[in-house]
C-alpha positions in Angstrom: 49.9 62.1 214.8 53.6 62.8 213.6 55.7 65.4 215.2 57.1 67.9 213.4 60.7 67.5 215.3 61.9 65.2 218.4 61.3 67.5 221.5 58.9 70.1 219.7 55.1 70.2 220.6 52.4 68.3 218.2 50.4 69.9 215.9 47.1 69.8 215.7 45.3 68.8 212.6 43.8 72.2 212.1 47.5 74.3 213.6 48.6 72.2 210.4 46.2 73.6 207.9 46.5 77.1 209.2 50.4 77.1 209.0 49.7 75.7 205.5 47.4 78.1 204.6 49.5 81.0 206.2 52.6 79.8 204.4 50.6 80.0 200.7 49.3 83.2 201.5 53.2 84.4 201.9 54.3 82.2 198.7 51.5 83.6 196.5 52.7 87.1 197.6 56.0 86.4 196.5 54.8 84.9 193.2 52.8 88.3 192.4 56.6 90.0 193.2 58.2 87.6 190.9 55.5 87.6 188.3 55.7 91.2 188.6 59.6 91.4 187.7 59.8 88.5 185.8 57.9 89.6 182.8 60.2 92.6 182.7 63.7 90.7 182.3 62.6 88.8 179.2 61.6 92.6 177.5 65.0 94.3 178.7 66.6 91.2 176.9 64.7 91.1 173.9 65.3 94.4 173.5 69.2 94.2 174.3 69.1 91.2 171.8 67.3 93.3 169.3 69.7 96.3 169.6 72.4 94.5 169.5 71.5 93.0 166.3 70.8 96.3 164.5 73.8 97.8 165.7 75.3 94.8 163.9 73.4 95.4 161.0 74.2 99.1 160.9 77.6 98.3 161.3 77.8 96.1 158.3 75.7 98.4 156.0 78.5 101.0 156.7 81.1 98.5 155.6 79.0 97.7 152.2 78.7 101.7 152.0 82.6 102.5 152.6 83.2 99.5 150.1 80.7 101.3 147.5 82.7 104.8 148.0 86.0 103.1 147.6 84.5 101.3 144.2 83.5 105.1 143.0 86.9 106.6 144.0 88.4 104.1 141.8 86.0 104.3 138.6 86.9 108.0 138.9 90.4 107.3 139.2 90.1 105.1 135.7 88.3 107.7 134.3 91.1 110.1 135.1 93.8 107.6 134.0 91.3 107.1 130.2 91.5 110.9 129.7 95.4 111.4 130.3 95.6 108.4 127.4 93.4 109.7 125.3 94.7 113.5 125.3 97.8 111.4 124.8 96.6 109.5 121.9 95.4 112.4 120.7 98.8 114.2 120.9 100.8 111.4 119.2 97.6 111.2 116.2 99.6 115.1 115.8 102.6 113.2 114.6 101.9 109.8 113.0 103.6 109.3 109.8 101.1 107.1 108.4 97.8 106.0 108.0 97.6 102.8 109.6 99.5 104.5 113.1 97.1 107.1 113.1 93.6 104.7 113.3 95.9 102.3 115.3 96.0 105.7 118.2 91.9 106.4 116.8 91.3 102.7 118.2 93.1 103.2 121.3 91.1 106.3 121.9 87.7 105.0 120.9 88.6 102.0 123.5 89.6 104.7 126.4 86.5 106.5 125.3 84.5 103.2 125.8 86.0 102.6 129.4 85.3 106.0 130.6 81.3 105.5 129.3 81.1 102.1 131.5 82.9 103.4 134.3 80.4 106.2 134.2 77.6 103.6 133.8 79.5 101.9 137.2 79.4 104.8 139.2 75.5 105.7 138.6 75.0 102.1 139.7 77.1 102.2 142.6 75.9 105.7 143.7 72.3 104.6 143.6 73.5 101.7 146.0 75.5 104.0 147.8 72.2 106.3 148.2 70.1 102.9 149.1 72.2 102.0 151.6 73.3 105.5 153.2 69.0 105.8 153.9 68.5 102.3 155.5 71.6 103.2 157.6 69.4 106.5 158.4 66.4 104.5 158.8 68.2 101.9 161.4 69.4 104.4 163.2 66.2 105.9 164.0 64.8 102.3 164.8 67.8 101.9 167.2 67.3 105.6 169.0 63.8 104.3 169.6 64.8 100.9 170.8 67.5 102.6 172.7 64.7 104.5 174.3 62.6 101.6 174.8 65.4 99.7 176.4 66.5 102.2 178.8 62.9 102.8 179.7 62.3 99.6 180.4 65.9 98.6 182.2 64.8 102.1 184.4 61.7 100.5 185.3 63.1 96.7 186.4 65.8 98.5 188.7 63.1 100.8 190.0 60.9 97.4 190.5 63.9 95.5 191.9 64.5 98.7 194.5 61.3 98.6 195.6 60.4 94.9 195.6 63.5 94.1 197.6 63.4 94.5 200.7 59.3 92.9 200.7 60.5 90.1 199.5 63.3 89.3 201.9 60.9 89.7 204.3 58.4 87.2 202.4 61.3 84.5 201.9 62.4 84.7 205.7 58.5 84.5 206.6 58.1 81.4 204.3 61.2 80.0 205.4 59.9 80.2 209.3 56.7 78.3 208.6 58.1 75.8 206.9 60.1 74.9 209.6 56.6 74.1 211.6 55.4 71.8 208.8 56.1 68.5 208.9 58.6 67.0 206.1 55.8 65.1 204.4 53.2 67.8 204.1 55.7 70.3 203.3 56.5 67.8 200.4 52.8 67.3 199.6 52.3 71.1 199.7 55.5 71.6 197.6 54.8 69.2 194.8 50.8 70.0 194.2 52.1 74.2 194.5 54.5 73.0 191.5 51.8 71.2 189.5 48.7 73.9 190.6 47.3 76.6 188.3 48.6 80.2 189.8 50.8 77.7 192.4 48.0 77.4 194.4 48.1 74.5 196.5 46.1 75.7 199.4 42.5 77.0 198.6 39.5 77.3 200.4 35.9 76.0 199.4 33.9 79.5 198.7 30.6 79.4 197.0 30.6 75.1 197.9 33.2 75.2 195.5 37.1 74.5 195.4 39.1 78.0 194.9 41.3 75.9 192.7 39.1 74.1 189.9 36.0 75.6 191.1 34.2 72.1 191.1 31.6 72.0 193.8 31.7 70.0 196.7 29.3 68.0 198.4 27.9 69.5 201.9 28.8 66.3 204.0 32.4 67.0 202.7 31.8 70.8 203.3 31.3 69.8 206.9 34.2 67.6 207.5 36.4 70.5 205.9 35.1 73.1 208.4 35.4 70.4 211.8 39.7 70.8 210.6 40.0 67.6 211.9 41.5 65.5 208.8 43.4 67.0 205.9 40.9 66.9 202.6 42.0 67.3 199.2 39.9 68.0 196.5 39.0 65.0 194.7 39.1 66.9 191.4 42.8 68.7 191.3 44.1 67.4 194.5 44.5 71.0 196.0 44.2 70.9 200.1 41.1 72.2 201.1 40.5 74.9 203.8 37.1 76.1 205.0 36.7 80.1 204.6 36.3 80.6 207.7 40.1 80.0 208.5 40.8 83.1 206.5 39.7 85.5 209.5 42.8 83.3 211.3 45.9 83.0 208.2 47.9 85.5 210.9 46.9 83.5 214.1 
């Protein structure tokens, strides 16, 4: 039997399957914490990612509407600039001294006239994007007060999970930590690598209903027996999970 370190006592077969048991009764509490918090993380960042990007959008959709004001401002401003020519066509026309300068000023006018009637047609087009684009701005900002909402809920709740969680599982780590030091390098290895590999990280289970707690295969009552004398470690020859007999629930604290 190996020791665990030069000058430290040996361990028994069965203080080895209790201080393996007793150390995945600790990890599987701190999994719970971490399972617990770490759901919440990935939300509180989806929905940071998710604000983020409609503050984005909003902010670009306010560009598009600033550039569709500007582009009315300046239809208006051609409009403006059409009339003065035309009343000033239409003031020369007063003083033409023939024919021919007269419909030369009545085609200048009828063009102005033209301009103004597609710069009117402009500006109903750009005021119906304008109008499309000032309500999804309206709408986004609604979406974004509630995901706003959302995220500070849910940021509220992590920090609240965090605060509470703390301080247990300093206590769990520093409780795993100490019974790992019992275990000898090569089960704490063993124990390691199956947790890793193990549904739930269970690498410890014991046989309930003459079945592993792991794959819940059955196993045979010879085998039963040789797990309850905690002489030999036995793994189950199914998901290779150590087995424990139920019994040495009653003693995980011993």
């Amino acid at each position: 039997m190996e020791k665990v370190k030069a000058g430290e006592k040996e361990m028994t077969v069965e203080e080895k399957l209790k201080a393996l048991y007793r150390l995945q009764v600790v990890d599987s509490e701190i999994d719970k914490i971490r399972t617990l918090r770490g759901e919440l993380p990935l939300e509180v960042q989806d929905l940071e990612d998710e604000v983020e990007g409609l503050e984005t959008r909003i902010g670009k959709l306010n560009e598009e509407l600033k550039e569709m004001e500007t582009a009315i401002k300046t239809k208006n401003n051609e409009i403006g600039e059409a009339e003065n020519l035309i009343k000033k066509y239409e003031e020369q026309q007063n003083n033409v001294r023939n024919n021919r300068e007269y419909d030369s000023l009545s085609k200048e006018i009828e063009y102005q006239t033209l301009e103004i009637e597609l710069c009117n047609k402009k500006i109903k087009e750009f005021t119906v994007l304008k109008d499309d684009k000032a309500e999804v701005i309206e709408n986004s900002k609604t979406n974004l007060e509630g995901l706003k909402g959302d995220l500070e809920n849910k940021t509220s709740e992590l920090d609240s999970i965090i605060a509470d969680t703390r301080k247990e599982e300093k206590q769990l780590d520093k409780e795993s930590e100490k019974i790992s030091k019992i275990i000898e390098e090569r089960l704490l290895t063993a124990y390691r690598r199956i947790r890793q590999n193990a549904r739930n990280g269970l690498a410890v289970v014991p046989v309930q209903r003459d079945a592993c707690g792991g794959c819940f295969n059955q196993i045979p009552p010879q085998r039963q027996l040789d797990i309850k004398s905690r002489k030999k470690i036995i793994v189950c020859e199914y998901c290779g999970r150590i087995l424990v007999d139920e019994d040495i629930l009653g003693d995980k604290k011993s």
